[in-house]
C-alpha positions in Angstrom: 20.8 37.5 5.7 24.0 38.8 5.0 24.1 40.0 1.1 26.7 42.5 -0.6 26.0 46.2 -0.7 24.4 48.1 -3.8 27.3 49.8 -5.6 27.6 53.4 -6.3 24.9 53.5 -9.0 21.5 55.6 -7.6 18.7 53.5 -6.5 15.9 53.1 -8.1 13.5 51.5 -5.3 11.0 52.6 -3.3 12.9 53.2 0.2 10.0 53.1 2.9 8.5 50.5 0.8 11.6 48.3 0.7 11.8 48.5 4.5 8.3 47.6 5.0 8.8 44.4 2.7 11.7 43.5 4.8 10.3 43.6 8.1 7.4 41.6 6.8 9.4 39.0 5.5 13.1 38.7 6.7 11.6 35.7 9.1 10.4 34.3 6.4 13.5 34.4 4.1 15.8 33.1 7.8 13.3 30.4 7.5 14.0 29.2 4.5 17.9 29.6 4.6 17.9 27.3 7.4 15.1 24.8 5.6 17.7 24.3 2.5 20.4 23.9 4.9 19.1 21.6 7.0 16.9 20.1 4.4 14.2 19.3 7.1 10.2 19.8 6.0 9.1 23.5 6.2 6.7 25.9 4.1 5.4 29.4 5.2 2.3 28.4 2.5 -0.2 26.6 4.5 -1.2 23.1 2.4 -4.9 22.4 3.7 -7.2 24.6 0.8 -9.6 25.2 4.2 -6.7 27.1 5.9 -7.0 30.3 3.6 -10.6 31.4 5.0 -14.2 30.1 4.4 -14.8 32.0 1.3 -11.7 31.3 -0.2 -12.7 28.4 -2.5 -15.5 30.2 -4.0 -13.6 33.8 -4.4 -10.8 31.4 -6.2 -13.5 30.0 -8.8 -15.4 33.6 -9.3 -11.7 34.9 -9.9 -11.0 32.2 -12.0 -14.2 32.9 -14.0 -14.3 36.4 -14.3 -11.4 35.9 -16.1 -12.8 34.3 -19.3 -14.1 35.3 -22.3 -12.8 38.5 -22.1 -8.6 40.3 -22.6 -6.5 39.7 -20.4 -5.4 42.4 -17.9 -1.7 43.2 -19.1 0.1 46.3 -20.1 3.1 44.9 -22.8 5.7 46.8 -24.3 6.0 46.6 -28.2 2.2 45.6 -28.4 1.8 44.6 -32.2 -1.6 42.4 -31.7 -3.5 39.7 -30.0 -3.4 36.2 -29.1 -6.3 34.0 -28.8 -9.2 34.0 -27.6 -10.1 30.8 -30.4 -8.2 28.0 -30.1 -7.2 28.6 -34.1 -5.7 31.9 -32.9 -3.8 30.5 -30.0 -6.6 30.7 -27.4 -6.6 28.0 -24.7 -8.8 24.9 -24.3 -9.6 23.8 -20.8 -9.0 19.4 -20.6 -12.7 20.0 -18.8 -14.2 20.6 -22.1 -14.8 24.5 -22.8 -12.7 27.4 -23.9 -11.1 29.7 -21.9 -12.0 32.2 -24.7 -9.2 35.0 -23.1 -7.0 37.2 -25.2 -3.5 37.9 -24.3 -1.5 40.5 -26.2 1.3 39.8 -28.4 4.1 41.7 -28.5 7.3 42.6 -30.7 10.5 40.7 -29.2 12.6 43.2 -30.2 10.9 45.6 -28.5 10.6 43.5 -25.1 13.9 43.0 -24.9 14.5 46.6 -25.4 12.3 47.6 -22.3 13.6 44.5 -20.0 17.1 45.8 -21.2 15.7 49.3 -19.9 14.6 48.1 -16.4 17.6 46.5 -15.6 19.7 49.0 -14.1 17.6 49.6 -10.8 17.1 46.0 -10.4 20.7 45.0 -10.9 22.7 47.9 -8.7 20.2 47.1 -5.8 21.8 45.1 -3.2 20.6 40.9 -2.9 18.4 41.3 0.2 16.1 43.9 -1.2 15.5 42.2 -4.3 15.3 39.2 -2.2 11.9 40.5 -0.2 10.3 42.1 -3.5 10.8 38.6 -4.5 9.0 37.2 -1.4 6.6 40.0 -1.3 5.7 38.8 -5.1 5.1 35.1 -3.5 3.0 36.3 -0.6 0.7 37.8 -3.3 0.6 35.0 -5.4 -0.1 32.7 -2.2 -3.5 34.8 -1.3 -4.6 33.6 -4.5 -3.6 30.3 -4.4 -7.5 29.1 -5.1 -7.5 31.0 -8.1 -4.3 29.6 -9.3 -5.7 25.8 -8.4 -8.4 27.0 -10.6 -6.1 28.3 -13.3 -4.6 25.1 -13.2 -7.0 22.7 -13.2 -8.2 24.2 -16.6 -5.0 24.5 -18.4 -2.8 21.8 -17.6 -5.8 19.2 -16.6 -5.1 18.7 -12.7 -7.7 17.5 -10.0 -8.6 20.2 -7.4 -5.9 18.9 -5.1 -3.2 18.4 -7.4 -3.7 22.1 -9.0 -3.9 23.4 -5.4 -0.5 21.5 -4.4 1.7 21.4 -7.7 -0.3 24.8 -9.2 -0.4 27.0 -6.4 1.6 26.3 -3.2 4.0 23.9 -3.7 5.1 26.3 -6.8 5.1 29.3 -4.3 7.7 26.6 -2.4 9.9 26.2 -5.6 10.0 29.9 -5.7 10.9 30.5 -2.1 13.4 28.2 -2.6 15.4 29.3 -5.4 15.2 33.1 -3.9 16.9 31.6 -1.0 19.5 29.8 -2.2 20.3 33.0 -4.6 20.1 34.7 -1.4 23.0 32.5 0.3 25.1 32.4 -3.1 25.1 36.1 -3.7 26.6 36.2 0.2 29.5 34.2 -0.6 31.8 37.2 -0.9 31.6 40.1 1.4 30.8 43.8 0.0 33.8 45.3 1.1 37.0 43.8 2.7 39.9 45.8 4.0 43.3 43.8 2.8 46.1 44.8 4.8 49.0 42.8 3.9 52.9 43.6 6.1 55.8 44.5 3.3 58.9 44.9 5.5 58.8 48.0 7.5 55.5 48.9 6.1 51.8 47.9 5.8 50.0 47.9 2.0 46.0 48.2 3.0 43.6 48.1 0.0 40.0 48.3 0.1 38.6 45.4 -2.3 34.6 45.5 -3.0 32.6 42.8 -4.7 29.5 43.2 -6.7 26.9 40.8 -7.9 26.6 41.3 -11.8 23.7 39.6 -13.2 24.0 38.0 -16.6 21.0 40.2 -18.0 17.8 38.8 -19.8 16.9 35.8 -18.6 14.2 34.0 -21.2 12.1 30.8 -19.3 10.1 28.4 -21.8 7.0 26.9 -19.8 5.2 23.6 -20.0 1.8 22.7 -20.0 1.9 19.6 -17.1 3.1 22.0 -14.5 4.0 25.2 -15.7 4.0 27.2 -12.1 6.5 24.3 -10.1 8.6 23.8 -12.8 8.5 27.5 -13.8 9.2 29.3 -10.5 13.1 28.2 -10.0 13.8 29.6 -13.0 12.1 32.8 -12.6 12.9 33.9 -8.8 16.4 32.3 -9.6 17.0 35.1 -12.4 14.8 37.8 -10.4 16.4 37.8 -7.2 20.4 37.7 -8.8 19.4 40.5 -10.3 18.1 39.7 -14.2 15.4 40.8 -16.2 13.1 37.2 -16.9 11.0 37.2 -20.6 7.8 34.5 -19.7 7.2 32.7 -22.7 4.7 30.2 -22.1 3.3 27.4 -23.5 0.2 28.1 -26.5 -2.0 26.0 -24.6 -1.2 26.9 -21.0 -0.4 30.5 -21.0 -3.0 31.8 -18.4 -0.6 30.3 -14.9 2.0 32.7 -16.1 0.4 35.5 -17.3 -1.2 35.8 -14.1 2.2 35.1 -12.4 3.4 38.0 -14.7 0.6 40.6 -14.1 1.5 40.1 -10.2 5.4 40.4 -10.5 4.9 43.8 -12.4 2.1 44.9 -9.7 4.6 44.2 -7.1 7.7 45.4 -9.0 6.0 48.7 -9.8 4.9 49.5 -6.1 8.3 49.0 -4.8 9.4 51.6 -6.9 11.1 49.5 -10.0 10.4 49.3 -13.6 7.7 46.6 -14.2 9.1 46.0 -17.2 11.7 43.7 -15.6 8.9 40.5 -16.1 7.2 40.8 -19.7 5.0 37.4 -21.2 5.6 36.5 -24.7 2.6 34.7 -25.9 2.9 33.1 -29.2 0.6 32.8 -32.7 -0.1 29.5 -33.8 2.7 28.1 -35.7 5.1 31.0 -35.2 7.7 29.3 -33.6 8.3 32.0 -30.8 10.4 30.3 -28.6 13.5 29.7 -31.2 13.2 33.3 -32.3 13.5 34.3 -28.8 16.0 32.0 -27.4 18.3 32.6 -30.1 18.3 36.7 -29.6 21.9 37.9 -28.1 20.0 39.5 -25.6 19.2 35.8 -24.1 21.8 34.9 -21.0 20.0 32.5 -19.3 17.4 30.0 -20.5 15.1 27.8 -18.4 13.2 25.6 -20.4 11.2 22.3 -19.1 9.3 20.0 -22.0 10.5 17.9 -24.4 13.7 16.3 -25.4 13.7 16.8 -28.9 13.3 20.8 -28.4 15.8 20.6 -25.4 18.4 19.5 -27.9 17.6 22.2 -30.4 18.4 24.9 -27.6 21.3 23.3 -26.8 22.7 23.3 -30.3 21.7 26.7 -31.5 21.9 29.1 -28.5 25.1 28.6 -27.1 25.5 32.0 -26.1 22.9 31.8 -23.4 23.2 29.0 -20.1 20.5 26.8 -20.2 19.2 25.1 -17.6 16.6 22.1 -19.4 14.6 19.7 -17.6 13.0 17.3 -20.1 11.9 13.9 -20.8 12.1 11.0 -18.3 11.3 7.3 -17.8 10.4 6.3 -14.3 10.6 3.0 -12.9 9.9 1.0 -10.2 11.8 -2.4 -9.2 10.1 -4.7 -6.8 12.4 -7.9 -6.1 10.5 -8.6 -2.7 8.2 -6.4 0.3 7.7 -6.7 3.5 4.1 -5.3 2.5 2.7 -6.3 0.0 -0.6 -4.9 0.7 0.8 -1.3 1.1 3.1 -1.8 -2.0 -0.3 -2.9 -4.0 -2.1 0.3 -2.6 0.9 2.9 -3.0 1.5 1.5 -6.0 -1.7 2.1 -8.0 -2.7 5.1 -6.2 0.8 6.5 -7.5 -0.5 5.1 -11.3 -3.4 6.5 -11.5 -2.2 9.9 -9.5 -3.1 12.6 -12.1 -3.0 9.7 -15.2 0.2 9.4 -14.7 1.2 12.9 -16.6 3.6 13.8 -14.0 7.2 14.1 -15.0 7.8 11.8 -11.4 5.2 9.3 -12.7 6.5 5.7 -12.9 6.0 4.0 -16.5 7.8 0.8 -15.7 7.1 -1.8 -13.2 10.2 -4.2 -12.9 9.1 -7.5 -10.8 11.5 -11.0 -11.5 9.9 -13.8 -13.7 10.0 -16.0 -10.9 8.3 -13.9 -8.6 8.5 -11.9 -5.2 8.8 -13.4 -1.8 6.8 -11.1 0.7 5.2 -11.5 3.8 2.1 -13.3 2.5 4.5 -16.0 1.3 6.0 -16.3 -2.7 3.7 -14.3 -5.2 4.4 -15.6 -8.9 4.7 -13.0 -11.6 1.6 -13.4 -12.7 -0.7 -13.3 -9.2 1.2 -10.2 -8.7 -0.1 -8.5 -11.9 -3.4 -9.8 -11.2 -3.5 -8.1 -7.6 -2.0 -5.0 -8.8 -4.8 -4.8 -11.6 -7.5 -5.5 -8.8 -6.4 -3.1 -6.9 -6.4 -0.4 -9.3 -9.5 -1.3 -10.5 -11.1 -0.9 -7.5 -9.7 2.2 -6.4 -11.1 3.6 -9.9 -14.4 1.3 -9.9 -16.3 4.7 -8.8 -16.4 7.2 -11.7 -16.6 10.4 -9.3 -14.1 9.4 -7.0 -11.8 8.2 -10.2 -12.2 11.6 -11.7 -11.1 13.5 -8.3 -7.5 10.9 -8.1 -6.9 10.9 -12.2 -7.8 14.7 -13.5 -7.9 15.3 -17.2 -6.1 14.3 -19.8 -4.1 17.4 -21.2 -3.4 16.3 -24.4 -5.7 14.1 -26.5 -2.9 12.0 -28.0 -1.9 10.7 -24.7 -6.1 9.2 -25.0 -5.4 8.0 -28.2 -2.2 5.9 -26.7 -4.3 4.8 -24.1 -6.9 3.0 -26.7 -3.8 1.9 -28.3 -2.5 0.2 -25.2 -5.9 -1.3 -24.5 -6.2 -3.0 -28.1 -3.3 -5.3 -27.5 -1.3 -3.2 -30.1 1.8 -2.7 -27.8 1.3 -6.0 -25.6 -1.1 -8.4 -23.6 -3.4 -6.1 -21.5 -3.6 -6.8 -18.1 -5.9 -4.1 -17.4 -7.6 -1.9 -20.8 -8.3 2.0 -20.1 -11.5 3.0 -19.3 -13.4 6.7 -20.2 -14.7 8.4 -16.9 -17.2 10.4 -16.6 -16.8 13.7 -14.3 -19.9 15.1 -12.9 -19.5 18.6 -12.4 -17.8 18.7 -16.7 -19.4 15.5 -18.5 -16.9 17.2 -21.6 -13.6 16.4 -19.8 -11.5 13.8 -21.3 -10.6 11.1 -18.9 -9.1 7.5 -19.0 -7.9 5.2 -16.4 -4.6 4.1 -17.3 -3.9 1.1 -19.3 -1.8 -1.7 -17.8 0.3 -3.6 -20.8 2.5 -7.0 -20.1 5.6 -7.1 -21.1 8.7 -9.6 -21.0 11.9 -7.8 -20.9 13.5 -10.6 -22.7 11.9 -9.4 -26.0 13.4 -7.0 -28.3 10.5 -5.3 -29.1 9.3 -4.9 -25.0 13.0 -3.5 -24.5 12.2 -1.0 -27.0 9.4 0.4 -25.5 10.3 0.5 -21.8 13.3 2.4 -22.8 11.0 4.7 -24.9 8.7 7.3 -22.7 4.9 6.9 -23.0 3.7 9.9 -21.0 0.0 9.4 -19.9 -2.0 7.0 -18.4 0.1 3.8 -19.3 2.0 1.5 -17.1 4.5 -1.5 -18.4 4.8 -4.5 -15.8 7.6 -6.2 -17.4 9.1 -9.6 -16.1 13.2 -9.4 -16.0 15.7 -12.2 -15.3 16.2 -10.7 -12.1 16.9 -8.1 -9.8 20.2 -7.3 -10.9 18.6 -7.3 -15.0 15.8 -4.9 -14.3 18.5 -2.6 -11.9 20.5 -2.4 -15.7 17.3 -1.8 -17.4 16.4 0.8 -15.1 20.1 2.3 -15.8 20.2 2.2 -19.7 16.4 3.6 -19.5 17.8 6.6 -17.6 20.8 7.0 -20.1 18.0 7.1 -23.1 15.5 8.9 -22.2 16.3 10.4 -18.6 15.0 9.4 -15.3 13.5 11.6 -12.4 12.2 8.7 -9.6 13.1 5.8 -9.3 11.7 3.3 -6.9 12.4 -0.4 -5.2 10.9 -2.7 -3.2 12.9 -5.5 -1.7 14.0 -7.1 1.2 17.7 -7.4 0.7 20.6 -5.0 1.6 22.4 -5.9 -1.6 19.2 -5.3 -3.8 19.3 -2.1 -2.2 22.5 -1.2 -2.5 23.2 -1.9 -5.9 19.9 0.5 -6.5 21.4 3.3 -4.5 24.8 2.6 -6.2 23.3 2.9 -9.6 20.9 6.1 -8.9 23.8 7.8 -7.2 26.2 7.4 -10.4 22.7 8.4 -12.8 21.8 11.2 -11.0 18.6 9.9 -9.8 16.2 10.2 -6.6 16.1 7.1 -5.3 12.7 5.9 -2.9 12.8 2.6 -1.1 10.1 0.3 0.1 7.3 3.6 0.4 3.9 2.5 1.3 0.9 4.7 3.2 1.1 8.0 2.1 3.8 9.1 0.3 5.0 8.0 -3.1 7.8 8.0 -5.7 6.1 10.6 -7.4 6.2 12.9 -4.5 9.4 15.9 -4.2 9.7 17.7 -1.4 10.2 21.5 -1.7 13.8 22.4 0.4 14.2 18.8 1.3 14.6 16.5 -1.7 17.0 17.0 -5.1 14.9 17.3 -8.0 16.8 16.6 -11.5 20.4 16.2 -11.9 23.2 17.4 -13.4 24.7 14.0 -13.5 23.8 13.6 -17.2 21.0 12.7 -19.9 18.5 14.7 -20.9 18.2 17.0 -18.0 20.7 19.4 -16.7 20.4 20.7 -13.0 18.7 20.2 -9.6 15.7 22.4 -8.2 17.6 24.1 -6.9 21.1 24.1 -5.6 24.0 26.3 -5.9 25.0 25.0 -9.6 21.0 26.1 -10.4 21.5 29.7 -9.0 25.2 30.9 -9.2 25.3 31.0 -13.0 23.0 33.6 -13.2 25.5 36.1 -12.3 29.3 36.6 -11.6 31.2 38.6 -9.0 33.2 41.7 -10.4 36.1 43.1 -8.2 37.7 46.8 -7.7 40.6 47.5 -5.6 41.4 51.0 -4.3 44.3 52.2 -2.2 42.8 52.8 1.8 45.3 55.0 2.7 48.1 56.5 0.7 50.5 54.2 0.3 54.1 54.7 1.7 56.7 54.8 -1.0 
């Protein structure tokens, strides 16, 4: 853990503290250097919701609940007001069918980016290592309550227990981890202080050179509603631990994940000693637009947003001043030209369809499979018997309503139910399989569909259109194509539309999977080849697998590599005679 030395400037942590946080974590942070290196599967957050203590589960929901109905715990600079708790005042509505009914206060952004301005001088002149195990410290504390935060997430962005306790709580704590880590290495990649000695003839000219990590300075992160935690954390412990101040502003109708992630970085900052003012939460009033007021403030250096397209462009275009880092919009597919398994690719398949209604930004839209069919080791399966089996199996994986509600969650936005019905009615195709409503038995309220299955032929102008268009929620496209090498370009020109974050193949043939690799190497995409059992193409591994790419369309990095990290901050450079020099 080898980081540059604070500079001259008089710190502003919490000493004894600082060295208690870096005994109890240095292991942790080696750890997780040598995970991102080696890429191999790692995480100090234990996966199994039983491994965090009998009572866990139940202290998470109480937490959870005691929560509601009432303000929000927060101390905010330039307080002008409230947000919430009604819906009509930019309150949140759970996708389980009640109200949160919590108030968050609003605040003046003048007057937060006055007091992050204000914190930043402690933060910044500390050395990398320090801020490094406040940052870890702030992740320990935010693990202990990862049944809360499963809770929190459940009833904000619409997940099944599972799901919120994976993608909510501790797989987000992994994305953090992460990204401190890899800032950890970057900031490292100069030494503090290096004696140049360089022979002139007869003489010697020695200089002392030091080199200090300057942080770019208020760092703004826009959250989603699908998975505001894992794809918020990068972003935030990116900017944290190279020394930035990070504004929270999240999204109207998921706002509790990151206010509580904000109430704990301020506890944590404030106890070590620095201004807690360095993590502030921006909640917004309905219709006021927040986000472009901030993002466009001079103050603004760094911007991580995640969302849609449409908005993603508008940052690009009008704050030019700040880097922005923008995960957005993607069309997932999956090519199966032939399997080795077809049972296992009929299971994985619609398990990974109806995994959390297909809301994730990894879930595949687009099923690929060759008008002629797929050989496989059952013998030839026509086009048509492999829809069919598909359909089957999804159906019966969803035929119980309480088992289907555990495997789909709720629906987070009521337009993606109203595309569903749209599907089913034969609107957009012929239906292989309509959408169903589900009933959940603990919240009869929540709005739940199995997703719809639509048949399309790629050969038709109007199918092209929409499997090149996303349809976020529980849809799916089967789509015949001439062949492999036809649904390998459609898979490309859907990426270079609308972006692409998985892509999977099935097939028997080296050169079927070559050309995939070939093309998901040149798009930027992660590539996963003939999964079955237990892991899917919607899956991403935490320190092993590159998430997003910088390669081009919509998005613009990878959770989290060096390109991710490094532009948060640049190296500045002073050079002072070491000994008077002979003249």
């Amino acid at each position: 853990m080898h980081a540059p030395s604070p500079s001259s400037t008089p710190y502003d942590g919490d000493r004894t503290v600082l060295q208690d946080l870096t005994r109890r974590h240095r292991d942790t942070l080696v750890r997780a250097l040598r995970a991102i290196r080696s890429r191999e599967h790692w995480t100090p957050y234990a996966e199994d919701p039983d491994a965090y203590g009998e009572d866990a589960a139940a202290l998470g929901e109480q937490a959870f609940r005691d929560l509601l109905d009432a303000p929000f715990p927060l101390e905010t600079p330039g307080r002008d007001g409230t947000v919430g708790p009604a819906p009509a005042e930019g309150g949140e509505r759970s996708p389980y069918g009640f109200e949160l009914g919590i108030t968050y206060p609003h605040a003046d952004p003048a007057a937060l980016f006055r007091a992050a301005r204000a914190a930043l001088p402690g933060w910044r002149d500390v050395c990398p290592r320090d801020r490094a195990v406040v940052c870890a410290e702030f992740l320990a504390r935010i693990n202990a309550r990862s049944h809360e935060f499963a809770q929190v997430a459940m009833h904000t962005s619409g997940h099944n227990f599972l799901m919120a306790f994976h993608a909510g709580a501790v797989h987000a704590q992994d994305r953090g981890l992460e990204a401190v880590a890899v800032a950890l290495r970057e900031q490292a990649r100069l030494p503090a202080r290096r004696r140049w000695d360089k022979p002139y003839g007869d003489r010697t000219l020695s200089v002392d050179k030091t080199f200090t990590v300057v942080p770019r300075g208020i760092s703004l992160l826009i959250g989603n509603r699908v998975v505001p935690t894992w794809s918020g954390y990068p972003g935030l412990f990116a900017s944290l631990a190279t020394g930035n101040a990070v504004v929270v502003k999240p999204h109207p109708e998921a706002v509790l994940p990151l206010a509580l992630t904000v109430a704990i970085a301020r506890e944590v900052l404030g106890a070590c000693g620095f201004d807690p003012n360095l993590v502030c939460l921006a909640p917004e009033r309905p219709g006021e637009l927040l986000a472009r007021e901030l993002a466009i403030s001079p103050e603004v250096g760094v911007i991580d947003y995640s969302g849609g397209t449409e908005f993603g462009a508008w940052l690009a275009r009008n704050a030019p001043g700040a880097r922005l880092f923008a995960a957005t919009s993607a069309v997932n597919s999956l090519l199966v030209e032939s399997t080795a398994h077809y049972r296992g690719l009929l299971d994985n398949t619609a398990f990974s369809l109806a995994l959390y209604s297909g809301q994730l930004c990894t879930s595949t839209q687009n099923l690929l499979i060759p008008r002629d069919g797929i050989s496989t080791d059952e013998g030839h399966k026509s086009f048509p018997q492999v829809v069919a089996d598909l359909t089957a199996t999804l159906e019966k994986l969803l035929v119980d309503d309480a088992r289907a509600a555990e495997l789909l969650g709720a629906l987070y936005n009521r337009e993606m139910a109203v595309r569903a019905a749209e599907a089913s009615s034969g609107a957009l195709g012929k239906v292989a399989l309509a959408s169903r409503a589900v009933r959940h038995p603990g919240f009869p309220s929540a709005l739940i569909r199995t997703p719809a299955v639509v048949e399309l032929d790629a050969r038709s102008e109007a199918d092209h259109a929409l499997l090149t268009s996303e349809w976020p929620g529980p849809i799916a496209f089967v789509a015949a194509v001439d062949s492999a090498a036809a649904g390998i370009a459609l898979i490309r020109e859907a990426v270079r539309r609308r972006g692409g974050l998985s892509v999977g193949g099935h097939t028997r043939s080296p050169e079927v999977a070559r050309e995939l690799e070939i093309m998901c190497a040149q798009e930027g995409v992660l590539l996963s080849l003939n999964l079955t059992g237990d892991f899917y193409v919607s899956q991403s591994s935490v320190y092993s697998d590159l998430h997003g790419s910088a390669a081009g369309g919509p998005g613009s990095h990878t959770f989290c590599d060096a390109a991710f990290v490094a532009p948060r901050f640049h190296m500045a450079e002073v050079r002072r005679w070491a000994t008077d020099p002979v003249r």
